[in-house]
Structure formats: C-alpha cells, structure tokens
C-alpha positions as CSV (number, residue, x, y, z in Angstrom):
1,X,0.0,0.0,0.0
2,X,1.4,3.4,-0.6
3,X,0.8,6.5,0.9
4,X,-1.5,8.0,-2.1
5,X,-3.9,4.8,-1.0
6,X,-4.2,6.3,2.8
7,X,-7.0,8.4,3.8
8,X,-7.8,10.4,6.8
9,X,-10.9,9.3,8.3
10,X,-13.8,11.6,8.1
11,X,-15.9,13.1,11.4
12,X,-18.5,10.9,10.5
13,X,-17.1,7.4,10.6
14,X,-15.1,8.5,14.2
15,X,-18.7,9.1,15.6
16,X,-19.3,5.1,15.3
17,X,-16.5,4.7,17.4
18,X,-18.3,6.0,20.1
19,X,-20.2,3.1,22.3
20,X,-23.6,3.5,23.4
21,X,-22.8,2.5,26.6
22,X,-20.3,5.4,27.2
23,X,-23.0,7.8,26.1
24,X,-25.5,6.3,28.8
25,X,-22.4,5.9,31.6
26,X,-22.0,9.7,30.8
27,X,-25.5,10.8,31.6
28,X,-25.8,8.8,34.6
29,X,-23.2,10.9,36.2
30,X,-24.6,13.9,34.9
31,X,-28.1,12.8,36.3
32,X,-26.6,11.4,40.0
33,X,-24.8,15.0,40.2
34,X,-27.8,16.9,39.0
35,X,-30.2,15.3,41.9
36,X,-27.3,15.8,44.4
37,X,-27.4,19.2,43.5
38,X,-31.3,19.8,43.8
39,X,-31.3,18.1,47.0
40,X,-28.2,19.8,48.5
41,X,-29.9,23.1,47.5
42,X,-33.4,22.7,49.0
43,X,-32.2,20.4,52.3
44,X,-29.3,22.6,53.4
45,X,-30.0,25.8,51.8
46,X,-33.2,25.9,51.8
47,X,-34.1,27.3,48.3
48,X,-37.6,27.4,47.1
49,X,-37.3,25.0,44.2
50,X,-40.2,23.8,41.7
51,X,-39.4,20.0,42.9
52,X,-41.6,18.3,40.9
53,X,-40.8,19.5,37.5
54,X,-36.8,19.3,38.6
55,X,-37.6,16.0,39.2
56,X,-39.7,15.6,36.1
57,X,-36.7,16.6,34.0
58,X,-34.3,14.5,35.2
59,X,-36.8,11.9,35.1
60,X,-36.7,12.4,31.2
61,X,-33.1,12.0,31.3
62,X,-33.8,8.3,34.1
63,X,-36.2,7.1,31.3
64,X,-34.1,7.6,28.3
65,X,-31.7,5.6,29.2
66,X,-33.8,2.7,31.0
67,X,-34.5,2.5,27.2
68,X,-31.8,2.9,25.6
69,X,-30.4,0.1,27.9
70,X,-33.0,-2.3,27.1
71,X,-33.8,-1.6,23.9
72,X,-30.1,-2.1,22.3
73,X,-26.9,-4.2,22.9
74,X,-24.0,-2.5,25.3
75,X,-21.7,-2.6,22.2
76,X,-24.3,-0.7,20.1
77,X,-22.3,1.9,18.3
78,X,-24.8,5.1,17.5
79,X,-24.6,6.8,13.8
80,X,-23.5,10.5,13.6
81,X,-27.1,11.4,13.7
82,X,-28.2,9.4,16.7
83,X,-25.1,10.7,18.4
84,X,-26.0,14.5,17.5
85,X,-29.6,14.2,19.1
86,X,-28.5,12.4,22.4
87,X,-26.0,15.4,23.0
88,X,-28.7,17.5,22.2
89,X,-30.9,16.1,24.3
90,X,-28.4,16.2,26.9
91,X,-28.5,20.2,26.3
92,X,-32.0,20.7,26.5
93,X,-32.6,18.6,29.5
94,X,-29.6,21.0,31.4
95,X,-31.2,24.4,30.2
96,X,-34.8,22.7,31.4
97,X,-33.0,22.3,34.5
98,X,-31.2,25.7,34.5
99,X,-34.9,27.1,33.6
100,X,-36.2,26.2,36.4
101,X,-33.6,27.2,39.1
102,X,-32.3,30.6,38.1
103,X,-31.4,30.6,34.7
104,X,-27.7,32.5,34.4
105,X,-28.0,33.1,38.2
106,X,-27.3,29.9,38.8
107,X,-23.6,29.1,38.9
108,X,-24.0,25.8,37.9
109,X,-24.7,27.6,34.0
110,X,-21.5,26.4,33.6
111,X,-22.3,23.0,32.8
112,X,-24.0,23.7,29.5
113,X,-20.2,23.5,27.9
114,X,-20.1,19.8,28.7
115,X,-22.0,18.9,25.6
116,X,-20.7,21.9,23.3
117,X,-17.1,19.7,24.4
118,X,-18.4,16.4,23.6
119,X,-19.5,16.8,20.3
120,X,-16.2,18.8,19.1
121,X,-14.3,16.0,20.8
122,X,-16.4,13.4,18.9
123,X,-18.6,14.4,16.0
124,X,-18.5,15.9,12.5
125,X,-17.9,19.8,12.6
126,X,-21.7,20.4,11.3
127,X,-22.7,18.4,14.4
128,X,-20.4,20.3,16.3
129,X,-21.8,23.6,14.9
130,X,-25.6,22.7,15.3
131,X,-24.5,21.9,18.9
132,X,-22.7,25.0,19.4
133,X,-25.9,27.4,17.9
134,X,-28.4,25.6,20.6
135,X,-25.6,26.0,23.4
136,X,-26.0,30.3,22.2
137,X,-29.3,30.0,21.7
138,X,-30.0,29.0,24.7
139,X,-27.8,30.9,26.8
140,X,-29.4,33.7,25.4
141,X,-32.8,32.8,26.4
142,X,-31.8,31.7,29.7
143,X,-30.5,34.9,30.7
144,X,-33.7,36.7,29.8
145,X,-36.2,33.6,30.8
146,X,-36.1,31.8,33.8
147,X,-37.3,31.1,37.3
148,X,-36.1,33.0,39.9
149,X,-34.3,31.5,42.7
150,X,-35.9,32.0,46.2
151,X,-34.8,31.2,49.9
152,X,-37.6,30.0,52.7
153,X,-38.5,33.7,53.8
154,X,-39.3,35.1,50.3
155,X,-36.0,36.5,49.5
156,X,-35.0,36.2,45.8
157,X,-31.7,35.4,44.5
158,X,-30.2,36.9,41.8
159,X,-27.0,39.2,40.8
160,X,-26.9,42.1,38.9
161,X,-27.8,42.9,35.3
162,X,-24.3,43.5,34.6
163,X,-22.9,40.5,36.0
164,X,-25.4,38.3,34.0
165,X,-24.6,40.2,31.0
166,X,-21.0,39.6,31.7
167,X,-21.7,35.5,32.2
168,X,-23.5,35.4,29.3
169,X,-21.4,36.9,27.4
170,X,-18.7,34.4,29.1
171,X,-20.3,31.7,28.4
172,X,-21.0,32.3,24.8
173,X,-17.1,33.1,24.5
174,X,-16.8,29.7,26.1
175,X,-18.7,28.0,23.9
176,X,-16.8,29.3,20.7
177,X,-13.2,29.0,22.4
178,X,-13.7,25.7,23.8
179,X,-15.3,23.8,21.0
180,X,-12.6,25.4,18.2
181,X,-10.6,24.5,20.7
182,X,-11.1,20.9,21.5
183,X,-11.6,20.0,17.5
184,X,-8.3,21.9,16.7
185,X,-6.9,19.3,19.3
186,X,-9.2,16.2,18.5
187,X,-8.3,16.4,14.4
188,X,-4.7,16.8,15.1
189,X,-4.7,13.6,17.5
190,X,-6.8,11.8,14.9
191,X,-4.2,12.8,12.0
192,X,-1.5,11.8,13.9
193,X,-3.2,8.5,14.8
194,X,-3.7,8.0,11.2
195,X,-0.1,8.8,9.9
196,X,1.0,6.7,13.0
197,X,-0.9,3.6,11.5
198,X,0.0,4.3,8.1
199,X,4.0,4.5,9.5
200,X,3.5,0.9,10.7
201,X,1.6,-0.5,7.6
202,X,4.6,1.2,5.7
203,X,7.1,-0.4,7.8
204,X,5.4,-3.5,8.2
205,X,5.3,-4.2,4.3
206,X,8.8,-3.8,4.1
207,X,9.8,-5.9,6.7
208,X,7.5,-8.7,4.8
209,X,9.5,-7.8,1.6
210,X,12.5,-8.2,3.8
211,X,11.3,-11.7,5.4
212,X,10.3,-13.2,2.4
213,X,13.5,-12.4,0.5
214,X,15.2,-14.0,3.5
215,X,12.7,-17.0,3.1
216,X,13.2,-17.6,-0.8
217,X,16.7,-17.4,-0.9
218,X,17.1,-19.5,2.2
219,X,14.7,-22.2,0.2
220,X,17.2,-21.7,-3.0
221,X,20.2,-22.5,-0.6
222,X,18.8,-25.8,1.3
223,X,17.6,-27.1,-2.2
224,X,20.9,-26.2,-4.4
225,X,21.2,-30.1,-3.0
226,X,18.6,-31.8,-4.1
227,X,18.6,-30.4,-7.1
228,X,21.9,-31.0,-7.9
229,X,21.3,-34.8,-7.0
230,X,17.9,-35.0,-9.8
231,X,20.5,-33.2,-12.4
232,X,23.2,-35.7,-11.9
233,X,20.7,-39.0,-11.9
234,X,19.3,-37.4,-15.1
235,X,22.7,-37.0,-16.6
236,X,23.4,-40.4,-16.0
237,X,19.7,-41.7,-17.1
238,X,20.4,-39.7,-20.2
239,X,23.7,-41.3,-20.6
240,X,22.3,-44.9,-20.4
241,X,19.5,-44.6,-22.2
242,X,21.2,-43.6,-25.5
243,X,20.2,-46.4,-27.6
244,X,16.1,-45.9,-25.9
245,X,14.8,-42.0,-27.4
246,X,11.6,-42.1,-26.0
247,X,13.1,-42.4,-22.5
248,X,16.1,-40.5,-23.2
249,X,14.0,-37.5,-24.4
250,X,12.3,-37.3,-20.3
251,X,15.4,-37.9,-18.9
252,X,16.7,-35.1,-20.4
253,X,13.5,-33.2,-19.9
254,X,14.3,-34.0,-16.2
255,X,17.6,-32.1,-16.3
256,X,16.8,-29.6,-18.1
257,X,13.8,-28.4,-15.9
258,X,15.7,-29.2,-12.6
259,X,18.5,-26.4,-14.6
260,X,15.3,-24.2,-14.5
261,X,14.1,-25.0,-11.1
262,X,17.6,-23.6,-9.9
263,X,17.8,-20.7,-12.2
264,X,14.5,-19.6,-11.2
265,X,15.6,-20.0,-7.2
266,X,18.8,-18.2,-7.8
267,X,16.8,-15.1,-9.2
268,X,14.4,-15.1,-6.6
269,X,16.9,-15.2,-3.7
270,X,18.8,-12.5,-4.9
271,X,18.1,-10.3,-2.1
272,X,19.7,-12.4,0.3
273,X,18.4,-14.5,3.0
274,X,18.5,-13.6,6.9
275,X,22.2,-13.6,6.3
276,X,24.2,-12.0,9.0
277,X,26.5,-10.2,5.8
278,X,22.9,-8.9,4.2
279,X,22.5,-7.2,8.1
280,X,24.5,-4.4,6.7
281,X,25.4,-3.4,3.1
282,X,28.0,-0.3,2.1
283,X,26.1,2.9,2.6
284,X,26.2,3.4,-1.5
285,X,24.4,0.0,-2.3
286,X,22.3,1.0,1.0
287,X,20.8,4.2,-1.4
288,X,21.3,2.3,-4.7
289,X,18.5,-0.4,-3.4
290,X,16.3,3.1,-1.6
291,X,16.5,4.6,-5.6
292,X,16.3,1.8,-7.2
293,X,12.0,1.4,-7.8
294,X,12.3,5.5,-9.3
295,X,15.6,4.9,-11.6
296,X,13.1,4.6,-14.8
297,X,10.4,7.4,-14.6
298,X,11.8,9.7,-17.0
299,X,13.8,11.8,-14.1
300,X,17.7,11.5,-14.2
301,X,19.2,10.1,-10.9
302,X,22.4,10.7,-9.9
303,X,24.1,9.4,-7.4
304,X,27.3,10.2,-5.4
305,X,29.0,9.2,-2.4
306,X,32.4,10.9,-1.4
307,X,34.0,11.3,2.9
308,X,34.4,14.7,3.2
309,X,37.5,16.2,3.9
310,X,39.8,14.0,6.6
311,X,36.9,10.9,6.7
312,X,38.5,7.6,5.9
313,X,37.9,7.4,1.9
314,X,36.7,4.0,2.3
315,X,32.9,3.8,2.7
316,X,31.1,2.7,5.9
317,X,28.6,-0.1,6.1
318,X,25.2,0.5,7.0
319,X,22.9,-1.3,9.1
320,X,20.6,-2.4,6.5
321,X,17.2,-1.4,8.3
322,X,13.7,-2.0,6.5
323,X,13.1,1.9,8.3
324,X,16.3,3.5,6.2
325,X,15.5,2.1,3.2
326,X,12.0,2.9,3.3
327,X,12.4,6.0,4.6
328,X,15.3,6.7,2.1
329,X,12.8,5.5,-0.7
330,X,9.9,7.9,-0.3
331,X,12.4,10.9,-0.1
332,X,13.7,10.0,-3.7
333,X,10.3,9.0,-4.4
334,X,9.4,13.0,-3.5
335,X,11.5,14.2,-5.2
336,X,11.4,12.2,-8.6
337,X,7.8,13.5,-8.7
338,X,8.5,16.9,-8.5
339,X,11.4,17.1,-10.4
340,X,11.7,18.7,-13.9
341,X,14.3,16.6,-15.1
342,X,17.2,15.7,-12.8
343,X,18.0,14.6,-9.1
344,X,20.6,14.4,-6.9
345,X,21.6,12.1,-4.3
346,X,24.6,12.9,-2.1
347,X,25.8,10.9,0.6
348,X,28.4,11.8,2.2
349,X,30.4,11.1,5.8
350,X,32.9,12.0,8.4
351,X,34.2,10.1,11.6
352,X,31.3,11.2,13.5
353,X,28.5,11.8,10.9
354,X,26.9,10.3,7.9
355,X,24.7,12.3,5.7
356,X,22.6,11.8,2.5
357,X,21.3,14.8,0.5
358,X,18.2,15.0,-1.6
359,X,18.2,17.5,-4.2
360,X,15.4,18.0,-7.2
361,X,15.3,21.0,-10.3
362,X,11.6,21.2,-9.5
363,X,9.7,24.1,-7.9
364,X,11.3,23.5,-4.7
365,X,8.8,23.6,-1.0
366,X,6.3,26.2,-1.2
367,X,7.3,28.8,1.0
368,X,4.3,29.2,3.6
369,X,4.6,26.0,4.7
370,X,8.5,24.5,4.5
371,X,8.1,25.1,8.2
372,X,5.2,22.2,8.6
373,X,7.0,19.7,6.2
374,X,6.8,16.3,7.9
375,X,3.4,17.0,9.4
376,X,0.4,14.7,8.4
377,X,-1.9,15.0,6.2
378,X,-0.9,18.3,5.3
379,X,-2.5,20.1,2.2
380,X,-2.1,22.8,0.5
381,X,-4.2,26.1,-0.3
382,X,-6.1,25.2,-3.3
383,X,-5.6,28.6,-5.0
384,X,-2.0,27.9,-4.8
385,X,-2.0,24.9,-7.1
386,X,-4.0,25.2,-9.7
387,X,-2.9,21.9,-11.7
388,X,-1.6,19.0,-9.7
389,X,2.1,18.4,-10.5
390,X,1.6,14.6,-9.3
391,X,-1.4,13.3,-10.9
392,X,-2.5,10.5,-8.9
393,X,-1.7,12.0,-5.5
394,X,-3.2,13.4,-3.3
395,X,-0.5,16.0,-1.6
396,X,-1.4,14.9,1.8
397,X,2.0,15.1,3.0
398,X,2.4,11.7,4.5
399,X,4.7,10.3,2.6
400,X,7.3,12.8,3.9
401,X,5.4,12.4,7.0
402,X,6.6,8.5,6.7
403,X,9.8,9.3,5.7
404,X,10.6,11.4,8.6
405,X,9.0,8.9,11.5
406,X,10.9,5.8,10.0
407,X,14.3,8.1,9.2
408,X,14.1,9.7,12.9
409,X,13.3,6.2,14.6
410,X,16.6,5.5,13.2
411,X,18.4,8.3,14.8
412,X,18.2,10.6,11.8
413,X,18.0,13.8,12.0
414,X,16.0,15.8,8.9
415,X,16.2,19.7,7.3
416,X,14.4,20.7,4.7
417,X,15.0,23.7,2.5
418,X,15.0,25.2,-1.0
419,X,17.8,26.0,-3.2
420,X,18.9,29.6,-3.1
421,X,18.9,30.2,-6.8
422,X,22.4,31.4,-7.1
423,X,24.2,29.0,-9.1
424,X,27.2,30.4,-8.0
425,X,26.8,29.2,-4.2
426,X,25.4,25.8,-5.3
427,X,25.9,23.3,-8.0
428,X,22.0,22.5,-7.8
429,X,21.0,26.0,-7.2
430,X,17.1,25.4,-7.0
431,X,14.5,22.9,-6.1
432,X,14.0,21.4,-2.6
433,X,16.6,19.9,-0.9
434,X,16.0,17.4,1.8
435,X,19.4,16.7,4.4
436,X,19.2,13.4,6.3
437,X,22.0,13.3,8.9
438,X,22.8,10.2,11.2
439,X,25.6,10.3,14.3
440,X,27.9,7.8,12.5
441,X,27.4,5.6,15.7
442,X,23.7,5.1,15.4
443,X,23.5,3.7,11.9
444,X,27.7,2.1,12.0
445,X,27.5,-1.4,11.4
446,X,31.1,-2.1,12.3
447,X,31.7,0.6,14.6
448,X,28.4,2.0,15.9
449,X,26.1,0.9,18.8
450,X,24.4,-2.3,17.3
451,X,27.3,-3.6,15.0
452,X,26.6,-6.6,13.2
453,X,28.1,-9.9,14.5
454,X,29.5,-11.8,11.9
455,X,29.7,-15.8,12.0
456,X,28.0,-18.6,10.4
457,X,24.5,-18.5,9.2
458,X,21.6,-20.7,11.3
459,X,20.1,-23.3,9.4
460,X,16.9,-23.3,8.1
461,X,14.5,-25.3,9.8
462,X,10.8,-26.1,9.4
C-alpha cells in the first residue's frame, strides 16, 4: 500500500467509534450530580425550588436511558445522527434544568459546555456547529427567561444585570473558544493516529519484503542439494538410455527443468536470506536499493557518495534497516515526482556523521509551509496549485510524513529547505533539498552501537 492509497478518516465514521454504553455511563453521572445538586440546594440551603418539574426533568433524562439500555446491545455503536440528538438532548434537559432554578444566576450555567465539548471532541464539525448554535441559543434565552431563585422567607436570589450580562457573554465566548478549541486538538490527535498507523503498515510491508526475500533465498540454498542430485541421476539416465529416445527425451526433460528450477531459485533469492553479511550493506548500495524502484520514470538520478575532507575514503557499512530504506525511498520517491528533469543524491560522511542529500530542479517547497513539512496530512491552499504536478496523488504530505517517522526512529536527524537560486553558491541552485543526517554511531554497522556480529548462518529449519 502506498501512501497515495491512505485516507484520513472523516468526522463521521469516528462518531461510530463511540459506544452507546459510554453515552448512557456519561449521563448517569450527569443525572446522579444533578439530583445531588437539587437536594443539596433545597435540604441545606433551603431554596424554594419547583421540585416536581426538577424531578420531572431529570426523570426524562432516568427514562431515556432505561431504554436505551434495554432496547439495544452494550456494544451498540450510535450513527453520527443518533449521536447529535443524544448530546442535544443532553442540552436541552440541562437548560430545562437551569430554567427552572435561576437561569444564568445559577452558577451551575456552567455545565452547558459539557455537551458543546463532547460533540467537538467526537462528531462531524456540522454536528459540532448545530451543537454550538443551541448552546448560544439558549444561553441567550436563559439569561432573559427563567425562574427566579428563592430562599424559605421570600428572598429572591439573583446578581446584577451587569454581571449576567458579563456571564452570558462568558459563556457564549466559552462555547466558541472551547469547542474550536477541542476539534483543533481532537483532528490533530486523529491525523497523527492515522499517519501513525500508516507509518506501521509502511514499515510492516517492508519488513515482509525483507522476510520473504530471507525465506526464498534461504529455500534456494537448502535445495541447491537436491537439485543438484535430480541433475546428476538425469545426466546419468540420459547417458544410459542412448540407444532408448523415447526415454532419453524425459530424462533429459528432467535435467533440463531441474537447470530451471535452480535458475529460477537463484533469481528469486537475490536479495539475500537472513544472512548475517545482508544485516549491513555499504552505505552506497544501501541508497542504490532506496533509488532503485524510481531509476526509470523519466527523471535522471544521480548518485554520489564521497567522505568529506579528513573521513577515511573508504565507505562505511550500513545497518541495513527495513526503516532506512523505506524512509530513504519515499524521499527519492518526493523528489522524482516533482522534479523537472534531474535529481541528486549525495551521501556523504565524516568520523562522527553520515549524511545523505536530496536535491530536485523542481519548484522546490512552497514557501508558507516549509516550516510544517513532515506534518500529516498536510495540504495545501487550493488557489496555490492550480494543476496538480503529481497526478494521482493526493498532496497529503504523509509520505514525507513516513519518511521522517521511520528516518528519525533511526536516529536521523531531517532539514528541509530550498535552493537559493544562485548557481554560483550551489551546484544544484534550485528545487528542494532534503538533508538526512545520522551520528555515525547510530546507523555504523562495524563501529556503531548495534554492530553486526558476523559468523556462520543458522540453518533453516521447518
């Protein structure tokens, strides 16, 4: 699967993932702290509340989930819409309550951003934004119409005008803040959740590619034997059986498609079994197999690897990581599709750093956002690119997104920038360049942290 295949999930289809049973756990609380708080304020404080329809309110709230309970399955997951007109519900059975006890005198106002929350947390932004219009609306209307609050000798409770102004206009502040708010935070989660998988997948399907080069060529190695015994018995059939055609045609039919058989093994295992040598390769062939898929598609590659200045001349080996290479791979990849006509690989490296650099002649990173590159799921302005330069793509950004999780997992370090368009600074004077820099000791398969052991191979075993 490659990353023009991935899709963020819409609002929508993360509403299913809400459980019924969370929705009904939810309201239970809100409906224990709701009776608390009628009871606390009429037994110890001894406001004049209108009991019965309190009581008649939250009873509506009791009911709806006696049925809800009954009626479906505790792993029911609700549709967007069914999910939009509980929270509702949940609103207009709080401002029935707030009605009836004081309207925006009543501190506990407060609570009407519990639903507002919920549904920016969890639904589609036009739930979120019918949600957020009832929460104002009724705000509104509560702060004009209500019952007023009274204590046991007559006395009404209430602040003044300007304070109620000032909590309504709090409240419907809240509202706004606290719902942009808690999407901006919710879609960003989700995105990164998303790239997150789509990192593993990536990384997953190369290790499988890895494995199963490992397997075949392991399988070519265990029957070189075998085969080698069905070529020599055909030989000597063949040999024997001169003065018999008809038999002497199979037998060399038999050779001749045991010659295959091993032919066709010794293709297939060309990328190495789990060979302790194939653990590491030499940091050119390491970017020679990363390139290698984006070689022919009409771009021109070039590669070159040189130590700077004082580094040993002779090349390191890599540990040869299914991360690196696919990391390496979607950077060229990038690159190739953006390019006009040429690309450049650089790799270069010291005694205490190895390096590769990216460069294309394309139209380099647009400027507004070279600072987000590496972020999920990140698109640009539409008026900003009129014709899509990749056809077939969606210019989500997670390929680069990809790229830098898997490269940085390795202990890579990434910069991205554009050419400054003097050729006389840079050889490759425009396009985007991408720098990839590991400490030497993280990626060293000889000298590093995690060198590779060399010694006899294990045997294959069923």
């Amino acid at each position: 699967m490659t990353q023009a295949h991935i899709r963020p999930l819409e609002g929508q289809r993360r509403a299913n993932w809400i459980r019924l049973r969370t929705m009904i756990l939810l309201r239970w609380v809100a409906i224990i702290g709701q009776m608390t708080a009628i009871t606390v304020a009429q037994v110890f404080y001894g406001l004049q509340l209108e009991i019965g329809l309190c009581y008649l309110a939250i009873g509506a709230s009791i009911i709806a989930n006696l049925i809800t309970s009954f009626v479906f399955p505790e792993n029911k997951r609700l549709p967007e819409t069914a999910n939009l007109l509980m929270v509702l519900f949940d609103l207009l059975q709080l401002a029935s309550l707030l009605f009836l006890t004081g309207g925006l005198h009543n501190p506990f106002a407060l609570l009407l951003l519990g639903p507002v929350t919920i549904s920016a947390a969890a639904l589609s932004l036009r739930s979120t934004l019918i949600l957020c219009g009832s929460a104002i609306v009724l705000v509104t209307l509560l702060a004009e119409l209500h019952l007023p609050l009274r204590l046991q000798s007559g006395m009404t409770l209430e602040i003044p005008q300007l304070f109620v102004f000032g909590h309504w206009l709090a409240l419907v502040i809240a509202v706004i803040f606290t719902s942009a708010y808690s999407r901006r935070v919710t879609t960003e989660i989700h995105s990164m959740a998303d790239a997150l998988a789509a990192t593993q997948m990536a990384l997953a399907r190369e290790q499988k590619l890895t494995d199963l080069g490992g397997v075949v060529a392991a399988a070519a190695h265990e029957l070189g034997t075998p085969l080698a015994t069905i070529k020599l018995a055909s030989s000597e059939l063949l040999h024997e059986l001169q003065d018999r055609p008809e038999l002497a045609e199979d037998a060399a039919l038999i050779r001749e498609q045991a010659d295959r058989c091993r032919d066709i093994l010794r293709d297939m295992g060309r990328a190495g079994k789990d060979d302790l040598h194939l653990h590491q390769a030499p940091f050119r062939a390491l970017i020679d197999e990363a390139a290698e898929p984006h070689l022919e598609r009409g771009k021109e590659v070039h590669i070159l690897a040189l130590p700077d200045e004082g580094a040993d001349p002779e090349q390191p080996a890599i540990l040869r990581k299914p991360e690196i290479i696919h990391g390496l791979r979607n950077l060229v990849q990038n690159a190739v599709d953006f390019a006009h006509a040429e690309v450049w690989i650089e790799a270069h490296w010291t005694q205490d750093e190895i390096s590769i650099r990216i460069i294309d002649d394309g139209p380099g990173f647009p400027p507004q956002v070279l600072g987000r590159i590496g972020d999920p799921f990140m698109r640009r302005r539409r008026a900003e690119r009129p014709q899509d330069p990749r056809p077939g793509y969606e210019g989500m950004g997670l390929g680069l997104f990809i790229a830098k999780t898997l490269l940085e997992r390795s202990g890579a370090e990434l910069r991205f920038a554009n050419g400054t368009g003097d050729p006389e600074i840079e050889v490759h004077s425009t396009g985007a360049i991408v720098e990839v820099i590991w400490p030497r000791r993280k990626i060293d398969a000889r000298t590093g942290d995690s060198p590779v052991q060399l010694g006899r191979n294990t045997r294959l075993t069923a």
